[in-house]
C-alpha positions in Angstrom: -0.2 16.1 10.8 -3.6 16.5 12.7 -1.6 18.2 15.7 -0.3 20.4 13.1 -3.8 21.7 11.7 -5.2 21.8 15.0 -1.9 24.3 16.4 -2.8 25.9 13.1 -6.8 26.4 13.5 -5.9 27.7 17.2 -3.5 30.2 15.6 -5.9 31.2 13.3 -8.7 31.6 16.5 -6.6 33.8 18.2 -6.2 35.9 15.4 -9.9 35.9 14.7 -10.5 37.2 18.4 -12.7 40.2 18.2 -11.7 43.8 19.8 -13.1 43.1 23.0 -10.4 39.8 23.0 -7.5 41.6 24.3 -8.8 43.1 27.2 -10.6 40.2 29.2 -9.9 38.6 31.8 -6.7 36.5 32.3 -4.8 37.8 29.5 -1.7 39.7 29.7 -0.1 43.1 28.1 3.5 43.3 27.2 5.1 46.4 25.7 6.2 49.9 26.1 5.9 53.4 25.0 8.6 55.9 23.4 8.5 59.6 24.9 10.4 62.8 24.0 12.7 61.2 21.2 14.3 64.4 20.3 17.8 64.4 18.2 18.7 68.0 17.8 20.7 69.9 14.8 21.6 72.8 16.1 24.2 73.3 18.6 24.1 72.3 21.4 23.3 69.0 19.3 21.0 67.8 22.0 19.7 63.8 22.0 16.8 63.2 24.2 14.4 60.4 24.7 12.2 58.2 27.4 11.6 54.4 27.2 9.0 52.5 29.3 8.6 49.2 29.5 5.2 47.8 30.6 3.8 44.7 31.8 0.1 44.1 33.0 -2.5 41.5 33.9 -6.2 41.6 33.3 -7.6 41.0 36.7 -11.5 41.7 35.4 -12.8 42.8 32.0 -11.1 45.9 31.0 -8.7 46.7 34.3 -4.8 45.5 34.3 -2.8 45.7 36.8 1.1 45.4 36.5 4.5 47.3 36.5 6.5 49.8 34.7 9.9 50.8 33.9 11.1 53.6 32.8 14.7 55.3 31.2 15.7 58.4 30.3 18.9 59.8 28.8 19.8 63.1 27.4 22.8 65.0 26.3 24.1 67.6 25.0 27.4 68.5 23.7 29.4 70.6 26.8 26.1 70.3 28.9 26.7 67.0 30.4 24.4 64.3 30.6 20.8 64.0 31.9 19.4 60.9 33.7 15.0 60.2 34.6 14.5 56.8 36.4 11.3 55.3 37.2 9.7 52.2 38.7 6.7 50.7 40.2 3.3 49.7 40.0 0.7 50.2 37.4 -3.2 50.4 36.5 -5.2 50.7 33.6 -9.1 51.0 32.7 -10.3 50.4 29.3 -13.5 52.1 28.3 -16.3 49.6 27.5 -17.0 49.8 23.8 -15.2 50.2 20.7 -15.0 54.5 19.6 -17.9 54.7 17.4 -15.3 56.4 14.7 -13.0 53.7 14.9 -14.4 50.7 15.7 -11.0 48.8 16.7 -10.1 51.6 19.2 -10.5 52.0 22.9 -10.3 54.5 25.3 -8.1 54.2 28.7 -7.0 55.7 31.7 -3.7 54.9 33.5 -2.4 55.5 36.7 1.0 54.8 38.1 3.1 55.3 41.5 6.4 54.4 42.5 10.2 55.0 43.2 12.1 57.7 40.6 14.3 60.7 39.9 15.6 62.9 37.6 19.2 64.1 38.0 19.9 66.6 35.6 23.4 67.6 34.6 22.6 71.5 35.0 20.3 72.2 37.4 18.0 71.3 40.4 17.6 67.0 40.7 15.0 65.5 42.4 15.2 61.5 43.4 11.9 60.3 45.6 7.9 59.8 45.0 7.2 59.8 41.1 3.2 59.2 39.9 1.4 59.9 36.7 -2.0 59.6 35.6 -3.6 60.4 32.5 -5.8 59.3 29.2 -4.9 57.2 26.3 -6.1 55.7 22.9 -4.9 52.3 21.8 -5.8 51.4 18.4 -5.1 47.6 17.4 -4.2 47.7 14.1 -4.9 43.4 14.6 -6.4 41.9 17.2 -3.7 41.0 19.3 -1.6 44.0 19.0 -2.3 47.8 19.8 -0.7 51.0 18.6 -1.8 54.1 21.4 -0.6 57.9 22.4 -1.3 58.6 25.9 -1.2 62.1 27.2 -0.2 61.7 31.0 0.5 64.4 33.8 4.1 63.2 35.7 4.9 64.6 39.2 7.9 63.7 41.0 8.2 64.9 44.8 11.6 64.0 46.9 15.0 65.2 48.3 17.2 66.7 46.1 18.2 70.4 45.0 14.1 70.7 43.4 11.6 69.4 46.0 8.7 69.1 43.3 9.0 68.5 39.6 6.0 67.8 37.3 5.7 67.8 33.9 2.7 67.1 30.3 4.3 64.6 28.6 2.5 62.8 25.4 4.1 59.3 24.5 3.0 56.4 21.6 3.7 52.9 22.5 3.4 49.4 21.2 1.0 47.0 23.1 0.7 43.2 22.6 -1.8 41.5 24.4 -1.5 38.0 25.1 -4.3 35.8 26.0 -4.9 34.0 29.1 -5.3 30.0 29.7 -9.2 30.3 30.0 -9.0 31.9 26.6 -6.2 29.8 25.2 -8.2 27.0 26.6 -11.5 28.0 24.7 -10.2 28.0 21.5 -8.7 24.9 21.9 -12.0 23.6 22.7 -13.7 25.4 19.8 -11.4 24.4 17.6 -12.5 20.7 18.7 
């Protein structure tokens, strides 16, 4: 019974972390976001959508480093279908306090690189050098978990019929941030 009300007061301590929690270091970021989710009505009755799955370690206070994934299908009825591919490393800053309107909000900035393509059924495909970069907002609606949008500029530069292709995309993801052994371990002290 004690074991249980201990694993239950360390629950309850990770819960209780404050805003700054998530983003120390030693802790990790699992997730993805959900881009371009189109299902259209009219013919040609296009479907459209990007997943990417994320990954990330916090190497210092407020910068992750990790990898990325990323899928996406679309079709369209006598058009064919449409394949983007993506893969490689990732970074992310957090800005250093909470957004004074939201006080469980932070700002970021992520970068990535890596191997991708995008072989569309009509038209010019490109398969080669894909990178993106842009800002973010991640809200955590608790303290281990974080809802964002994340504007992001995409460029994608190889062989194919289409040397260069770049494209704004906005996405919203789901972040969970997991914490470390140091802070795993402090609870477990505090809660001593």
């Amino acid at each position: 019974m004690k074991k249980f009300f201990l694993t239950m007061l360390a629950v309850a301590g990770f819960a209780g972390l404050t805003a700054q929690a998530q983003i120390q270091k030693g802790n990790v970021m699992v997730g993805g976001n959900i881009s371009n989710l189109t299902f259209g009505l009219d013919a040609p009755n296009r479907f459209e959508f990007n997943v990417t799955p994320k990954a990330a370690w916090f190497v210092q206070d407020n910068i992750a480093l990790g990898a990325y994934a990323e899928f996406g299908l679309e079709t369209a009825k006598n058009q064919g279908t449409s394949i983007n591919y993506g893969i490689g490393p990732l970074a992310r800053y957090y800005s250093g306090s909470d957004v004074e309107v939201l006080n469980h909000g932070r700002l970021f900035g992520e970068v990535t690189a890596g191997i991708g393509g995008s072989n569309p059924a009509v038209g010019g495909n490109t398969n080669g050098f894909d990178f993106s970069f842009g800002p973010g907002f991640a809200y955590f609606i608790t303290p281990n978990i974080g809802l964002e949008t994340l504007v992001k500029y995409r460029g994608l530069t190889g062989f194919g019929n289409d040397g260069y292709q770049h494209n704004l995309g906005l996405s919203f993801g789901l972040q969970i941030y997991l914490p470390g052994r140091g802070t795993a371990a402090k609870v477990s002290r505090d809660v001593r």
